[in-house]
Residue frames as qw, qx, qy, qz and C-alpha x, y, z in Angstrom:
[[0.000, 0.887, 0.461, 0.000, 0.00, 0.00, 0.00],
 [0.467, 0.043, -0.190, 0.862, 1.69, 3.21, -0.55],
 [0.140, -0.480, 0.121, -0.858, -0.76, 6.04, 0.49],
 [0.380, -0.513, -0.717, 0.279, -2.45, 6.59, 4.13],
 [0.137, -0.556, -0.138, -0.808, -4.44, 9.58, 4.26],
 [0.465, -0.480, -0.688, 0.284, -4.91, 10.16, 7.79],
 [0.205, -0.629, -0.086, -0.745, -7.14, 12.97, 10.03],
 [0.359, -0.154, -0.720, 0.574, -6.84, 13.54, 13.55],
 [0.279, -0.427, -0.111, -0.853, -9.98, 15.05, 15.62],
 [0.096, -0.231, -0.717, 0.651, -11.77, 15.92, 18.75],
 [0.231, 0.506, 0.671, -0.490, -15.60, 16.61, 18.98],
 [0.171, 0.401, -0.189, -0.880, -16.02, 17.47, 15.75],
 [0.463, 0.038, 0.882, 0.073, -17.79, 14.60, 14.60],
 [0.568, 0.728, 0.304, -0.235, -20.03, 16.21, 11.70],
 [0.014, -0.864, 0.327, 0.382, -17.02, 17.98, 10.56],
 [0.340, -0.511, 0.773, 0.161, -15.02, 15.27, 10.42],
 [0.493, 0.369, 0.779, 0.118, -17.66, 12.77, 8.55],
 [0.508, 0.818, -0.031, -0.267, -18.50, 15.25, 5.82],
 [0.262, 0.788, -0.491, -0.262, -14.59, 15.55, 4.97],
 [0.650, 0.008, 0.760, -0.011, -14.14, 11.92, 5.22],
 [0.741, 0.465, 0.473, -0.104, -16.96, 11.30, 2.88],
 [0.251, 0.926, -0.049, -0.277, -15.41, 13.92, 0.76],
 [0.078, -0.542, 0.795, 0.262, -11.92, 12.59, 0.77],
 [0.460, 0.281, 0.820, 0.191, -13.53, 8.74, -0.62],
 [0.609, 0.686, 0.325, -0.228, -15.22, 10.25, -3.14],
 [0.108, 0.907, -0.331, -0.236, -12.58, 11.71, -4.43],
 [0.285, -0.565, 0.746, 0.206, -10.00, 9.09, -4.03],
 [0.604, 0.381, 0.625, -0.316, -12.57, 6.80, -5.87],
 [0.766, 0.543, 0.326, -0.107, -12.46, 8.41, -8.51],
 [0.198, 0.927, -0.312, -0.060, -8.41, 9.25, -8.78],
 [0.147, -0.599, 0.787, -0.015, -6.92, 6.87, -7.13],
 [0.656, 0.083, -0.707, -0.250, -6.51, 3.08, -8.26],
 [0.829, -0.465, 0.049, -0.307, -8.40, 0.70, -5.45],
 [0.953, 0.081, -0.165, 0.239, -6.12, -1.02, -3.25],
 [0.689, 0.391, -0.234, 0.564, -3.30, 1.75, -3.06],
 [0.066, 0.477, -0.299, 0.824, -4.66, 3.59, -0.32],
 [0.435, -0.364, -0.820, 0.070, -6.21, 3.94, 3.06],
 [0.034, -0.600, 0.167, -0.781, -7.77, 6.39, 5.52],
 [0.454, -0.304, -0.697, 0.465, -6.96, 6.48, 9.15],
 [0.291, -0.621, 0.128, -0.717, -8.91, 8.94, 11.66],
 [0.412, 0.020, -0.679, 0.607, -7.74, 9.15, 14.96],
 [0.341, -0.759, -0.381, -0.404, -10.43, 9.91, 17.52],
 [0.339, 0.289, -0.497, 0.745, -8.37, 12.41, 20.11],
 [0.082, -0.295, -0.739, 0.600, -10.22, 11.33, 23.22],
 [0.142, -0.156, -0.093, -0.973, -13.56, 12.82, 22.10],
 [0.042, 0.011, 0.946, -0.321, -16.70, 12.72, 23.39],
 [0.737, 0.394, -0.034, -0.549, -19.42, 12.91, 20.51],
 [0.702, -0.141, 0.636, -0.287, -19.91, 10.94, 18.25],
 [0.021, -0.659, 0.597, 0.457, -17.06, 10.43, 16.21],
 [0.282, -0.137, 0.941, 0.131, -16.41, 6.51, 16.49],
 [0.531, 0.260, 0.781, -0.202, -20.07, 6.18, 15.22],
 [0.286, 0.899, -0.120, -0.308, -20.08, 8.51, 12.52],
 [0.123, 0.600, -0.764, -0.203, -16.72, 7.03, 11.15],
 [0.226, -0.247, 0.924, 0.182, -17.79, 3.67, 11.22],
 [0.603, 0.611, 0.432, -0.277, -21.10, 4.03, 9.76],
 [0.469, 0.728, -0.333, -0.374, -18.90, 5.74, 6.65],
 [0.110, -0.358, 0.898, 0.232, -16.56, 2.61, 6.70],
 [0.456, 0.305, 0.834, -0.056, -19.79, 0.36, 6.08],
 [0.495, 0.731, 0.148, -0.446, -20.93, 2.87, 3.36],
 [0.333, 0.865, -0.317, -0.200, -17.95, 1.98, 1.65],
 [0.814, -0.395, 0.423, -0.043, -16.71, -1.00, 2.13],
 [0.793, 0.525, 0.037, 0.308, -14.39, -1.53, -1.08],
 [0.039, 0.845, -0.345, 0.407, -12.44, 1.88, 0.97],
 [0.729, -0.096, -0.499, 0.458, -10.29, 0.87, 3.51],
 [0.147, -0.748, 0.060, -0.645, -11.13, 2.94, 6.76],
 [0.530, 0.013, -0.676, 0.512, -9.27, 2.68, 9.66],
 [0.574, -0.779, 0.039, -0.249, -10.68, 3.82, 13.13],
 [0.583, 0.013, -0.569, 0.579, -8.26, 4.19, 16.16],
 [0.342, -0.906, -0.137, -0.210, -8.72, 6.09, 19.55],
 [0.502, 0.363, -0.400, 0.676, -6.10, 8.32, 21.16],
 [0.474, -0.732, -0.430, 0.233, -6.66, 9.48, 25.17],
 [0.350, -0.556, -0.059, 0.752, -4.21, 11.55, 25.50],
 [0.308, 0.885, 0.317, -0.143, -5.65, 15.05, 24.00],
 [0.303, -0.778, 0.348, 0.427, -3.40, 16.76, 21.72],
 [0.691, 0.641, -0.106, -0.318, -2.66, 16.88, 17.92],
 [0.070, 0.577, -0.807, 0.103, 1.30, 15.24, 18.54],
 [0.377, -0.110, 0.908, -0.147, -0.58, 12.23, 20.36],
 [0.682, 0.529, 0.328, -0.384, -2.89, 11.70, 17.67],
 [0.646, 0.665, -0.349, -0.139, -0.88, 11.90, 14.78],
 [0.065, -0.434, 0.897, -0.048, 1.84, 9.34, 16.54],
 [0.669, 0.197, 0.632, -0.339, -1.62, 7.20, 17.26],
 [0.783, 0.567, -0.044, -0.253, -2.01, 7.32, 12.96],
 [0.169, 0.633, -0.750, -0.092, 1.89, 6.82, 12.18],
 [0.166, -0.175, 0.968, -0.071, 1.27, 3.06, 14.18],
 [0.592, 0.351, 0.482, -0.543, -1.91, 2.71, 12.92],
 [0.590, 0.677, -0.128, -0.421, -1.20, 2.97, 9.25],
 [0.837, 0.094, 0.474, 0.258, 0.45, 0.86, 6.47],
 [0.581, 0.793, -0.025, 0.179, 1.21, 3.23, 3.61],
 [0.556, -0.128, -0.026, 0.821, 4.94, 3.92, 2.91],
 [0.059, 0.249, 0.031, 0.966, 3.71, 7.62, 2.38],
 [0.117, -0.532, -0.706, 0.453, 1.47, 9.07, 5.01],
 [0.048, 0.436, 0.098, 0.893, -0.64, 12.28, 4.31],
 [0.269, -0.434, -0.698, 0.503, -1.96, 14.22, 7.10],
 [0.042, -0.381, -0.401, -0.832, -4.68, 16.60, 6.83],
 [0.152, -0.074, 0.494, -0.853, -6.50, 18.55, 9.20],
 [0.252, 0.452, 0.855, -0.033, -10.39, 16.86, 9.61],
 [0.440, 0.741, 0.415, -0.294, -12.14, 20.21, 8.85],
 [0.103, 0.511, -0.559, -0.645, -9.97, 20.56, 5.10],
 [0.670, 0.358, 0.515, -0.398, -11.26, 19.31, 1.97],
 [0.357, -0.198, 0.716, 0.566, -9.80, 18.13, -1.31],
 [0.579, 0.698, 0.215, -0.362, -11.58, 19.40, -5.00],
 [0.533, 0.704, -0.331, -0.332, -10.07, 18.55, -8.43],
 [0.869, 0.262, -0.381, 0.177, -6.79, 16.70, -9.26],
 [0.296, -0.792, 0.377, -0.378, -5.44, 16.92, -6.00],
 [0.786, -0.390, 0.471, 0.093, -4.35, 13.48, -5.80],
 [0.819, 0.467, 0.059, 0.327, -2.67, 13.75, -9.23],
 [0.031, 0.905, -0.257, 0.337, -0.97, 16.48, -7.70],
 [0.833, -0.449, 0.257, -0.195, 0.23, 14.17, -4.99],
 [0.913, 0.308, 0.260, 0.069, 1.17, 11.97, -7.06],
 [0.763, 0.520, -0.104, 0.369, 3.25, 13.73, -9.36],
 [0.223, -0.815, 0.484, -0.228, 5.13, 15.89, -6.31],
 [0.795, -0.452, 0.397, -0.082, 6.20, 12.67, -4.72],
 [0.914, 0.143, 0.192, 0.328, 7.40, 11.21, -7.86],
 [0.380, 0.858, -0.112, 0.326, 9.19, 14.81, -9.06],
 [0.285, 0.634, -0.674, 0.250, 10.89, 14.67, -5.75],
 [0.919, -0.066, -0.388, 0.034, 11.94, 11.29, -4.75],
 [0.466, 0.044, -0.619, 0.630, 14.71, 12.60, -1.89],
 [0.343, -0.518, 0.070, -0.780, 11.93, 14.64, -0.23],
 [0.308, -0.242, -0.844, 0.366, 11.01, 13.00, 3.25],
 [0.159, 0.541, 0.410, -0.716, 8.42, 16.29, 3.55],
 [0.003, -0.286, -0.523, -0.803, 6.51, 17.42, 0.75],
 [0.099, 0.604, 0.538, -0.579, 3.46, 20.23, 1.54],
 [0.206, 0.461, 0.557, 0.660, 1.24, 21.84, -0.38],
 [0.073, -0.150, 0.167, -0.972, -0.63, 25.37, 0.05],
 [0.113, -0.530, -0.822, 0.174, -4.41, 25.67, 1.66],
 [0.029, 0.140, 0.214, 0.966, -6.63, 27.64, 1.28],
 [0.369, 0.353, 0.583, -0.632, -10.15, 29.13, 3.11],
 [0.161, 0.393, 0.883, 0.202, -13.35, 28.13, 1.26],
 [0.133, -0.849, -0.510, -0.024, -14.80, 31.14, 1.67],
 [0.091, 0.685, 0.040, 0.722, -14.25, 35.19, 2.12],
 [0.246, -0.171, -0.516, 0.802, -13.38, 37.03, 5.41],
 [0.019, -0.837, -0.547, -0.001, -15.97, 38.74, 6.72],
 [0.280, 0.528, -0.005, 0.802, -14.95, 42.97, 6.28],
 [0.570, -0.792, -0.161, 0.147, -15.36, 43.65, 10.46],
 [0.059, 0.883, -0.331, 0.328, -12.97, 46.33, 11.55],
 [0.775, -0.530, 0.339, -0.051, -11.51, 43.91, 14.47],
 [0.856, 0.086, 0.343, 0.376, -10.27, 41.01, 11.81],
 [0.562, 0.755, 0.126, 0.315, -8.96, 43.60, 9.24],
 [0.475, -0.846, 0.211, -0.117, -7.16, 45.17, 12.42],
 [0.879, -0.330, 0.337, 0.063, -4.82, 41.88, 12.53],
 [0.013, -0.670, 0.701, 0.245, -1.72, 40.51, 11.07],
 [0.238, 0.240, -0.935, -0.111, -1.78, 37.33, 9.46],
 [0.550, -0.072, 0.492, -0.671, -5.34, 36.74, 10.21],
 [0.868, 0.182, -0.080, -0.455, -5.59, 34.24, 7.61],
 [0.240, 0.420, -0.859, 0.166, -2.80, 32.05, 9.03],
 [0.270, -0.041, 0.750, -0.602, -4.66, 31.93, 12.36],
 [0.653, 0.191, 0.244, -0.691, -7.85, 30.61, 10.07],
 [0.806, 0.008, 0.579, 0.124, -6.24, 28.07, 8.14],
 [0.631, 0.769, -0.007, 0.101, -5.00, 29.73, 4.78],
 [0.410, -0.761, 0.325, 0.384, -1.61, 29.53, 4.18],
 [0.659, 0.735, 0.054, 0.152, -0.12, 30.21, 0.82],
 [0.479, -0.634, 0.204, 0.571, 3.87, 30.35, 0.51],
 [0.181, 0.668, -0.307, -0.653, 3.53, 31.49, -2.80],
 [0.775, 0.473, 0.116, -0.404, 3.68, 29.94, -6.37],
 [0.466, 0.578, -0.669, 0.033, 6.82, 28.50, -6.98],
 [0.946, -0.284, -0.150, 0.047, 8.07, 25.40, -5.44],
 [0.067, -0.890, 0.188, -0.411, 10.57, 25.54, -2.83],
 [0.713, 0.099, -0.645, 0.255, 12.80, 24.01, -0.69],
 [0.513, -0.851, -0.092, -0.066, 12.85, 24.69, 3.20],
 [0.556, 0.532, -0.359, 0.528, 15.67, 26.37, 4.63],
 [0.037, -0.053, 0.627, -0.776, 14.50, 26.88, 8.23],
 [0.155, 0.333, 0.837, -0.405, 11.36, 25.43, 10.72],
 [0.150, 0.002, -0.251, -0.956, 8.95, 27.60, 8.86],
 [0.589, 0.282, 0.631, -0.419, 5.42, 26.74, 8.87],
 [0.044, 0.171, -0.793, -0.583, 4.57, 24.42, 6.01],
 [0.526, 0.075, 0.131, -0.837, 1.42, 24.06, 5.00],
 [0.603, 0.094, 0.744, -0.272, -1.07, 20.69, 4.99],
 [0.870, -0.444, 0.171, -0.131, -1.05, 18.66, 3.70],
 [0.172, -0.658, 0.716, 0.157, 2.23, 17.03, 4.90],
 [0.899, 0.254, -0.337, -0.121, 3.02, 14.16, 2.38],
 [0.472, -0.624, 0.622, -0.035, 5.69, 11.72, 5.05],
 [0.788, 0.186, -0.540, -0.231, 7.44, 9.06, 4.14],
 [0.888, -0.378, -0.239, -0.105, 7.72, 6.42, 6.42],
 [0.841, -0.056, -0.310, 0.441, 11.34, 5.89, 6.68],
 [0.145, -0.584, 0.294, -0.743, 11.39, 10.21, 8.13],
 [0.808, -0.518, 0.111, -0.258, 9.88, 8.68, 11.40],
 [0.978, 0.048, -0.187, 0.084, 12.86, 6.70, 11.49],
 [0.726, 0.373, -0.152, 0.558, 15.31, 8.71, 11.17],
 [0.051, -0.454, 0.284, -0.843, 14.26, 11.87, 13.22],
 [0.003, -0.291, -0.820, 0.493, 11.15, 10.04, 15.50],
 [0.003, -0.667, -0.684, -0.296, 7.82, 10.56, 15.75],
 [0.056, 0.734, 0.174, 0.654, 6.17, 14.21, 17.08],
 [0.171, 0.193, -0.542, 0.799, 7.16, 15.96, 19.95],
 [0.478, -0.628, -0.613, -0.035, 4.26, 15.55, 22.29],
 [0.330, -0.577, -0.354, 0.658, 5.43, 18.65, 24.02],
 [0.220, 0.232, 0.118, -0.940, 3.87, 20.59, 21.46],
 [0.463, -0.138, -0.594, -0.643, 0.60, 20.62, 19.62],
 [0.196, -0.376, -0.797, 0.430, -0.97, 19.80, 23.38],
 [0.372, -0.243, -0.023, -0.896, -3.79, 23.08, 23.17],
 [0.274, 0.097, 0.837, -0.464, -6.33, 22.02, 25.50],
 [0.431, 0.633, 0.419, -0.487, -10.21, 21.59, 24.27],
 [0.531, 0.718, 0.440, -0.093, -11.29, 22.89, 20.53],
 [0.001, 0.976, -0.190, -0.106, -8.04, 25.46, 20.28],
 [0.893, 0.047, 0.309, 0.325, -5.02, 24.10, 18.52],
 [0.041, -0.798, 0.271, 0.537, -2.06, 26.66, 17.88],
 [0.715, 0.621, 0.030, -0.319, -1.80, 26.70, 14.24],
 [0.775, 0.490, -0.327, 0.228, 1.63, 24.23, 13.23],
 [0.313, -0.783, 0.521, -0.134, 3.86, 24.10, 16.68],
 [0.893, -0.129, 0.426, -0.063, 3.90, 20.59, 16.31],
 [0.796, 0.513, 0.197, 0.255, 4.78, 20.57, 12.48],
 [0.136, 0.927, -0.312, 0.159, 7.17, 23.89, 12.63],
 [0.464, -0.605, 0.646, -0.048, 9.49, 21.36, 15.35],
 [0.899, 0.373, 0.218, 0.073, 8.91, 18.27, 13.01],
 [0.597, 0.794, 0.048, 0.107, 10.32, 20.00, 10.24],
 [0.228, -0.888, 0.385, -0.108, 13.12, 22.05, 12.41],
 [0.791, -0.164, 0.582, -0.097, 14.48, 18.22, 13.33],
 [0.798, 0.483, 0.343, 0.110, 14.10, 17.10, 9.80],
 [0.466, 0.849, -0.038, 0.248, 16.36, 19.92, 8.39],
 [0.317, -0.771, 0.543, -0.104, 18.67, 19.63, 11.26],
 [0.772, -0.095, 0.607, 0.162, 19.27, 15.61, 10.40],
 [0.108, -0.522, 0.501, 0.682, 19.81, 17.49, 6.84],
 [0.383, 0.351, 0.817, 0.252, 16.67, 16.27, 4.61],
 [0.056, 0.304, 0.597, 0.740, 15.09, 16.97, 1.92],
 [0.213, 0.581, 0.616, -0.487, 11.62, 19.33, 2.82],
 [0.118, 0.097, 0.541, 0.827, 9.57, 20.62, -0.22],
 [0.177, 0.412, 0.193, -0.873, 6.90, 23.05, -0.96],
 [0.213, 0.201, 0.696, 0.655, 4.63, 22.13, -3.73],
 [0.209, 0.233, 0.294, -0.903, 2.11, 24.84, -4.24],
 [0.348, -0.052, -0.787, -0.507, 0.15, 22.63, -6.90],
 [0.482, -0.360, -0.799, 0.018, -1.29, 20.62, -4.10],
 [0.170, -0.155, 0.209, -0.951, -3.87, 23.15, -3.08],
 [0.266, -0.359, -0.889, 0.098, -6.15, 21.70, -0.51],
 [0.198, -0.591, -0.042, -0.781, -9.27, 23.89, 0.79],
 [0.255, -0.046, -0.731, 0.631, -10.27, 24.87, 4.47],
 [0.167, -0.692, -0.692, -0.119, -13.28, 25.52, 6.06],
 [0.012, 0.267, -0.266, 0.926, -13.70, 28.68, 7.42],
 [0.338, -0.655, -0.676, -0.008, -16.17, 27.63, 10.69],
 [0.128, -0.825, -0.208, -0.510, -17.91, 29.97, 12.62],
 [0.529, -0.815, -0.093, 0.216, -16.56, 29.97, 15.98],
 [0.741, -0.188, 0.039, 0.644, -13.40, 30.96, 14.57],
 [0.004, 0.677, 0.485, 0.553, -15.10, 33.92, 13.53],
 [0.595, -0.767, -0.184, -0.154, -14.91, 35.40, 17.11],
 [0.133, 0.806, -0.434, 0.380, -12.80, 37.36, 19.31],
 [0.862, -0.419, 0.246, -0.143, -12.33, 34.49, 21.95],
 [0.953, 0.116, 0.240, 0.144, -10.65, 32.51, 19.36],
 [0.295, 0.866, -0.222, 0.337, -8.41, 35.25, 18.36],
 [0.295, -0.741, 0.408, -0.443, -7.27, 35.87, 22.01],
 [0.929, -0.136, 0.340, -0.044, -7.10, 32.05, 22.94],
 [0.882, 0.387, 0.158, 0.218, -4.80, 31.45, 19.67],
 [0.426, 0.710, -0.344, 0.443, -1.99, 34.04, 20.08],
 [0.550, -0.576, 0.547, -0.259, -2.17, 33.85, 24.39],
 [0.934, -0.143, 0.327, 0.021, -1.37, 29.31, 22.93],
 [0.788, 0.507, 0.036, 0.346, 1.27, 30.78, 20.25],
 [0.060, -0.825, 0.431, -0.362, 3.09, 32.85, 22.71],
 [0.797, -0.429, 0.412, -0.109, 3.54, 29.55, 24.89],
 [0.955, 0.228, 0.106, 0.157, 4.21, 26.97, 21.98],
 [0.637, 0.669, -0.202, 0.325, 6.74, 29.38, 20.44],
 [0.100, -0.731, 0.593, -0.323, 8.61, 29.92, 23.87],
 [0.942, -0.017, 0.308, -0.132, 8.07, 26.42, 24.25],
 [0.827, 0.473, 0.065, 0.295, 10.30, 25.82, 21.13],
 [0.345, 0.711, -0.414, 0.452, 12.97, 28.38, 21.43],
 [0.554, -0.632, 0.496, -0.218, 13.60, 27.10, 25.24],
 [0.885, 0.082, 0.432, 0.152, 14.45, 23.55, 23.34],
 [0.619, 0.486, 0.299, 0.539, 15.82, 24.72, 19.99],
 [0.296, 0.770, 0.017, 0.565, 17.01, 28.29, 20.32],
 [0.518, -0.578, -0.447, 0.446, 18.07, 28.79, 23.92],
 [0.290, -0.193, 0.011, 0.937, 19.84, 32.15, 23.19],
 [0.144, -0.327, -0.320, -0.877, 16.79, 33.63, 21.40],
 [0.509, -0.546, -0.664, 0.047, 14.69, 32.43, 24.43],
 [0.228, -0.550, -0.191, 0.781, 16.42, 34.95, 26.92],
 [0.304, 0.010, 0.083, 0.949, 16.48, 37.09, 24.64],
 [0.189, -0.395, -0.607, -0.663, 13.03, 37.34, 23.91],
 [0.472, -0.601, -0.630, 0.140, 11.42, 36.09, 27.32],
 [0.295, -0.437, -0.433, 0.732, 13.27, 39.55, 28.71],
 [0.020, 0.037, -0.127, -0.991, 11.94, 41.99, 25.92],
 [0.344, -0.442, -0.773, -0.298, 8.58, 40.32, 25.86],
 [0.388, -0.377, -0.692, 0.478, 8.53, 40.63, 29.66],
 [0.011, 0.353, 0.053, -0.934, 8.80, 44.65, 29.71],
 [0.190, -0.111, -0.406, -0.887, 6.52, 45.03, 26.59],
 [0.248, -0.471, -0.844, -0.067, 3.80, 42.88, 28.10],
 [0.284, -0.503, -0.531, 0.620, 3.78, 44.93, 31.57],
 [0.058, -0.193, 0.178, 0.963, 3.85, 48.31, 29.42],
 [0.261, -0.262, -0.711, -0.599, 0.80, 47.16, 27.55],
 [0.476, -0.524, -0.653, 0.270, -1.05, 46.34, 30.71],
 [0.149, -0.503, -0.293, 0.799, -0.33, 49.37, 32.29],
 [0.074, 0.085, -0.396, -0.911, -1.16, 51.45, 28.51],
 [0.363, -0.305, -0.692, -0.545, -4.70, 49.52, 28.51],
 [0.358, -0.590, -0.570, 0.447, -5.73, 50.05, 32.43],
 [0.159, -0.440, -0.175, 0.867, -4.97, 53.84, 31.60],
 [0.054, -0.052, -0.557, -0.827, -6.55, 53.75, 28.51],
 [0.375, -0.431, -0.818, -0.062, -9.75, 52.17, 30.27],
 [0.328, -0.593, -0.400, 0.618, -9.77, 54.71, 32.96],
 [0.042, -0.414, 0.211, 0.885, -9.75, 57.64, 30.37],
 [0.522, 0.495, 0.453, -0.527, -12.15, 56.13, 28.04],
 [0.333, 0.672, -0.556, -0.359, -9.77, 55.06, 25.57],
 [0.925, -0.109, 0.343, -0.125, -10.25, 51.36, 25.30],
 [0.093, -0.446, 0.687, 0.567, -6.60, 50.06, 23.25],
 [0.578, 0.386, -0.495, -0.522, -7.27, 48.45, 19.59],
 [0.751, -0.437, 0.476, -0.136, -7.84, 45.04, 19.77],
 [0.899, 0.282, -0.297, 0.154, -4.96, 44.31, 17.84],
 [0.040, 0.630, -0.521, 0.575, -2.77, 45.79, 20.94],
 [0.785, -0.267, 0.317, -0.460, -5.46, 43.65, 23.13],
 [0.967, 0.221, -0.105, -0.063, -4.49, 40.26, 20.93],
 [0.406, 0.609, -0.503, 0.459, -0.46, 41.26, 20.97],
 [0.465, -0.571, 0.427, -0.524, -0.78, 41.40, 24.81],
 [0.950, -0.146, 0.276, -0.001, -2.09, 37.11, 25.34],
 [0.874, 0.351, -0.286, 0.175, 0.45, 36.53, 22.64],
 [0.265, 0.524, -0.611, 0.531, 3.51, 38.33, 24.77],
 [0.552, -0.415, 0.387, -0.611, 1.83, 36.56, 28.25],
 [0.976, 0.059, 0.026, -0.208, 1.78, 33.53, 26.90],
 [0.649, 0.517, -0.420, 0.368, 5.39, 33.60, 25.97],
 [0.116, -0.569, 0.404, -0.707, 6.18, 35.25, 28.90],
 [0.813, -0.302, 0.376, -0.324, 4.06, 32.77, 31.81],
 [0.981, 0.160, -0.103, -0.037, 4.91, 29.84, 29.52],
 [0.509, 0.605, -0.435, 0.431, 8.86, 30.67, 29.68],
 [0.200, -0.561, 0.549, -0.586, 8.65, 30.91, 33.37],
 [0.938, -0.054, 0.218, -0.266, 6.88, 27.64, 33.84],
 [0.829, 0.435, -0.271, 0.225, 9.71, 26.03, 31.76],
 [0.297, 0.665, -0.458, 0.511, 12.59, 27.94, 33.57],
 [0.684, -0.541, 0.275, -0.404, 11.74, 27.32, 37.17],
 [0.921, -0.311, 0.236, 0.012, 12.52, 23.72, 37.47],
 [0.893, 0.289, -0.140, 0.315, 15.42, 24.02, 35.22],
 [0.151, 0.776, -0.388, 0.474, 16.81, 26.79, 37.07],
 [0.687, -0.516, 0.379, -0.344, 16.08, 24.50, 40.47],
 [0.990, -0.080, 0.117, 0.015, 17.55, 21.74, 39.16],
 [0.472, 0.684, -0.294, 0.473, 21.03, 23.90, 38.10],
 [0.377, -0.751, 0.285, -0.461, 20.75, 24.68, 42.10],
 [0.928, -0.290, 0.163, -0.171, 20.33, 21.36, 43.16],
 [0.942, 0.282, -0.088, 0.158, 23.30, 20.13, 41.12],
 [0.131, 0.821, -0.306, 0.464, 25.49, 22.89, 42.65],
 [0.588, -0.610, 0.365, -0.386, 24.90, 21.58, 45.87]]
């Protein structure tokens, strides 16, 4: 077997059985029976995934549909839960609420075969749908990163650093070998919130540090949903306060020197902000809330770095002694 198309997910069980269904149809009618398979990893949820997925496996019973459950919550234990689950020597991993439309598995196809030393190969994504024109979202930076569009342009590319590569990731098998499977210390967001690629940005980092091949192919353009709660300042504020952690999360492991450096200018800009939006509140100047969003992200870095540092600084103490 050489593909395994596999989707990890947590309570999303409509979500997830639509893009299923979607992905068989497709593959049905691109791919030759036999060469492929789809795993979905239920990440501890508690709708009603498992039944939903195996009602599609009995619709389809020529398809090969794997079910598996993962307890421990978190997009790293889920995708390690698909890696032993599966059989294909190439793995593709795709987010549950994305959705595949044309010749997207010819696209697949012909990346993998153009490059044969790749051990990554991604492709670009894109939102199904139009931003709404609200003054808040238009406010932001990269607000379609944080919604699931990412586009590194139109040329194919090699990585040259951790960047954030976009879904889906085409693996081959023998990468898990060489570098291991995903860091379970990131991609761990609690609940429904899932910082957009911490998991895949450290993958990748790894991969290019053991000196492989990682390619861009912007052919293999796969579409995203734009749902509604993501539509909402919660999810804004929830997604940069879990991308200030991951990323100080990562540079305490993989950049130590840009850690300090950051964790001490972070520190001061947070507190300034804080103090600039209490005075602004008290005057009747509420700040922008892209100054409001900038804030969780530099707190998040900022708590998350100190949660990290503590025990390593106690355990520098202990060793003195």
């Amino acid at each position: 077997m050489t593909y395994s198309f596999c989707l990890c997910t947590r309570n999303r069980d409509s979500i997830v059985a639509r893009n299923v269904t979607r992905l068989i149809r497709h593959l049905q009618k691109s791919a030759s029976p036999g060469n492929y398979e789809i795993v979905v990893i239920n990440n501890a949820s508690t709708d009603a995934t498992e039944k939903e997925i195996k009602s599609i496996a009995s619709l389809y019973p020529l398809v090969s549909v794997r079910y598996g459950y993962e307890k421990n919550r978190g997009i790293s234990f889920a995708r390690n839960a698909a890696i032993r689950l599966s059989r294909g020597k190439l793995l593709v991993f795709l987010d549950d609420d994305m959705y595949v439309t044309g010749n997207w598995y010819r696209h697949i196809q012909r990346a993998v075969h153009t490059y044969p030393d790749a051990v990554i190969i991604g492709g670009k994504t894109i939102l199904d749908r139009p931003l709404p024109s609200w003054r808040w979202i238009k406010s932001l930076d990269f607000v379609e990163n944080y919604l699931g569009e990412i586009d590194n342009g139109n040329r194919p590319q090699k990585l040259k650093s951790g960047s954030l590569l976009p879904l889906p990731h085409i693996v081959r098998r023998d990468c898990f070998t060489t570098i291991g499977l995903y860091n379970t210390r990131f991609g761990n967001a609690q609940g429904i919130f899932q910082v957009p690629g911490s998991e895949d940005v450290e993958f990748i980092t790894r991969a290019l540090d053991h000196k492989l091949l990682v390619m861009y192919c912007p052919t293999i353009v796969t579409m995203h949903e734009l749902l509604p709660y993501k539509l909402t300042k919660h999810y804004f504020r929830q997604q940069y306060y879990e991308e200030g952690k991951e990323l100080s999360r990562f540079y305490f492991y993989y950049r130590r020197n840009k850690f300090w450096l950051d964790l001490k200018v972070l520190s001061k800009d947070a507190l300034k902000t804080v103090l600039r939006m209490i005075k602004g509140l008290l005057i009747g100047r509420p700040a922008s809330f892209h100054r409001e969003v900038q804030m969780f992200f530099w707190w998040g870095y900022v708590l998350s770095g100190l949660v990290l540092l503590i025990p390593s600084l106690r355990k520098n103490a202990v060793d003195r002694l």
